[in-house]
C-alpha positions in Angstrom: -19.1 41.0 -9.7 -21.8 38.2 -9.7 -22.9 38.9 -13.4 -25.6 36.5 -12.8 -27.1 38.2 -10.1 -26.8 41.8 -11.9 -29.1 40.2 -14.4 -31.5 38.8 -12.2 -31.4 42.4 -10.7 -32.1 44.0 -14.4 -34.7 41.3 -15.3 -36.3 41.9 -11.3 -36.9 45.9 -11.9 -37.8 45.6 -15.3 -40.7 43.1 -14.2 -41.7 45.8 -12.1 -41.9 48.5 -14.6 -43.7 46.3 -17.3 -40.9 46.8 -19.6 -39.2 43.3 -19.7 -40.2 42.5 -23.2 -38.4 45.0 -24.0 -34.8 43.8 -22.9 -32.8 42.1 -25.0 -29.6 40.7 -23.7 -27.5 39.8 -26.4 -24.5 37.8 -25.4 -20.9 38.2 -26.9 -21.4 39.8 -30.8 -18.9 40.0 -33.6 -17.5 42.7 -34.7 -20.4 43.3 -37.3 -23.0 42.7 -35.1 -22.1 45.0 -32.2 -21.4 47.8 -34.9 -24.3 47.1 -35.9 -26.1 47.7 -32.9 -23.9 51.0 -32.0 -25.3 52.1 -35.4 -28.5 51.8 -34.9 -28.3 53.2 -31.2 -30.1 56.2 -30.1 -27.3 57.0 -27.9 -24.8 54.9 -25.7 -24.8 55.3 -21.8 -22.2 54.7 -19.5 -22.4 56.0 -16.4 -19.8 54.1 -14.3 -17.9 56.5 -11.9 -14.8 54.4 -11.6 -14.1 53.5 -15.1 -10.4 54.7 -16.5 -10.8 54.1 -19.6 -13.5 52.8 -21.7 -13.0 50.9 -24.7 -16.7 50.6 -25.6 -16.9 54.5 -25.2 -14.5 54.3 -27.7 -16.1 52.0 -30.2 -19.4 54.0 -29.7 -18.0 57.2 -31.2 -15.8 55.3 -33.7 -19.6 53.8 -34.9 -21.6 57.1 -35.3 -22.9 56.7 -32.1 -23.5 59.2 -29.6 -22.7 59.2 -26.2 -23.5 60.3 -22.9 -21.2 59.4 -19.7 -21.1 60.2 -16.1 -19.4 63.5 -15.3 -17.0 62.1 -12.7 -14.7 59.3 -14.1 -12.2 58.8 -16.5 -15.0 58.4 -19.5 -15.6 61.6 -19.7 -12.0 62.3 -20.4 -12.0 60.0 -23.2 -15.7 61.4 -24.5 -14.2 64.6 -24.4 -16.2 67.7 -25.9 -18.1 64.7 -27.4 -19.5 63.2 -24.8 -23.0 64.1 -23.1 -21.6 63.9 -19.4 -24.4 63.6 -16.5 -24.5 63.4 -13.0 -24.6 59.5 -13.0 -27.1 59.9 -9.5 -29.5 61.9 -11.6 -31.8 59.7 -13.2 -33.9 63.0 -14.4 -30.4 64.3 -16.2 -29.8 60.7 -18.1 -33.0 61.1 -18.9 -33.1 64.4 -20.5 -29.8 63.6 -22.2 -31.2 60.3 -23.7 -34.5 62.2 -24.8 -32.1 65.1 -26.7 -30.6 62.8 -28.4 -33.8 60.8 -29.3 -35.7 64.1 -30.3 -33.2 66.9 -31.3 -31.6 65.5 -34.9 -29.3 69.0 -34.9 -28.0 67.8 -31.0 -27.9 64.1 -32.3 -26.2 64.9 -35.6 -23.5 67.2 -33.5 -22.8 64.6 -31.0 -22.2 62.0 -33.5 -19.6 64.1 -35.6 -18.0 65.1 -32.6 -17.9 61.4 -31.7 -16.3 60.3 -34.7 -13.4 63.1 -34.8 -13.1 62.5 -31.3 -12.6 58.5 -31.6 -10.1 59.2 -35.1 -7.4 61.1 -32.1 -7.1 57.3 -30.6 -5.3 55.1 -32.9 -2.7 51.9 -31.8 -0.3 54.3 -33.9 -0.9 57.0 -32.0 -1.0 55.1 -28.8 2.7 53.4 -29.4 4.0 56.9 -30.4 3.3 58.1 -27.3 4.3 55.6 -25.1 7.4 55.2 -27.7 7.9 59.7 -26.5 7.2 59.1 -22.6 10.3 56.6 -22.9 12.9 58.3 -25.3 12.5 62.1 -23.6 13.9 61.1 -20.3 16.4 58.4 -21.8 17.9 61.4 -24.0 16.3 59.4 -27.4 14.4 62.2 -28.8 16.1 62.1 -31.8 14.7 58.2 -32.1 13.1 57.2 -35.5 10.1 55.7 -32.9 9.2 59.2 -31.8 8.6 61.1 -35.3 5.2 62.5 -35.7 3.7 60.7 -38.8 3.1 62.7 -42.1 -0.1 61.3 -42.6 -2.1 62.7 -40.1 -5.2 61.0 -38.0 -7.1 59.1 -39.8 -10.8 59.6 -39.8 -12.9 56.4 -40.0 -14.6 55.4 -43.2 -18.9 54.9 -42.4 -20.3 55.8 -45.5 -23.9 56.1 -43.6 -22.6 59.2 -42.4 -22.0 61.4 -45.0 -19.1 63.9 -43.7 -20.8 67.1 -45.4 -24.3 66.3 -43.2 -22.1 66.0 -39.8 -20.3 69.1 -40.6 -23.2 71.0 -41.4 -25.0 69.3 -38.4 -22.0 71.1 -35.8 -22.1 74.3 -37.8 -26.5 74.1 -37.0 -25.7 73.2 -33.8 -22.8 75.8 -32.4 -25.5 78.2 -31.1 -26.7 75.9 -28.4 -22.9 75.0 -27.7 -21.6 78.2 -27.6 -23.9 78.6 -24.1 -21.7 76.1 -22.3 -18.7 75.9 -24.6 -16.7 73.6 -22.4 -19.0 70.5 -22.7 -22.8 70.1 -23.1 -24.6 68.6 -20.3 -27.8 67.4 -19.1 -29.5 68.0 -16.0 -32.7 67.1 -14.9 -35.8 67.7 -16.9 -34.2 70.8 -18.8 -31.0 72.0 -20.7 
């Protein structure tokens, strides 16, 4: 894509709605940086319908992040029960889910510990022990040293800023609301 014209096209409507000031368009980050920003995030929104997989998905939940995808591509699969999914041609559902998040703190704190067991199930480990499985079964190698499940578990990561007891408790608040759509929670327009 012409990257240069999507941002002329971003800068454009947000002329028009008299919120340009409030753009920032940050260029490549660090590491730090772009944590940093995940952190500090009231939720992250991709709503791409052909995506397959999405590494920044990914690095949202792995940050404390929450998250809210489209309901019709392969992020919602990697969101999983964490993920917010939404019709990605609703503006009034993004918009609900992006207000839950700002406004309900039990919704916010249950999406974010969601998010961060979700992202500890994707590791390189993990990933190569898979991949290592899908060749050795049908080659007759599953005795191979490369496809023994590790002792030491998924590893969950380490963001002190989120205390695990909060999240936990946060979920447990939170299960009521869940338990009326237990598959995923989603947002449609201008209710829940």
């Amino acid at each position: 894509p012409d990257w240069r014209g999507v941002k002329r096209s971003i800068v454009s409507q947000a002329n028009k709605l008299g919120i340009r000031d409030r753009l920032i368009f940050t260029g490549l980050l660090d590491r730090d940086a772009l944590a940093s920003l995940y952190r500090g995030a009231v939720a992250t929104i991709q709503l791409s319908d052909c995506e397959a997989f999405g590494l920044p998905a990914l690095e949202a939940m792995a940050c404390g992040c929450p998250l809210i995808v489209a309901d019709r591509s392969g992020l919602a699969e990697v969101g999983g029960r964490a993920a917010v999914r939404v019709d990605p041609l609703d503006p009034g559902a993004v918009a609900s889910a992006l207000s839950m998040m700002d406004h309900d703190e039990s919704a916010r704190w249950s999406a974010i510990g969601r998010g961060l067991l979700r992202a500890a199930d994707f590791s390189w480990e993990n990933t190569a022990r898979e991949i290592a499985k899908a060749i050795a079964e049908p080659a007759g190698w599953s005795n191979s040293p490369n496809t023994r499940r590790s002792s030491h578990g998924p590893r969950t990561p380490q963001n002190p800023s989120l205390p695990r007891r909060a999240i936990l408790d946060a979920m447990k608040v939170h299960t009521a609301t869940e338990a009326q759509n237990p598959e995923h929670p989603v947002a449609s327009g201008g209710t829940r």
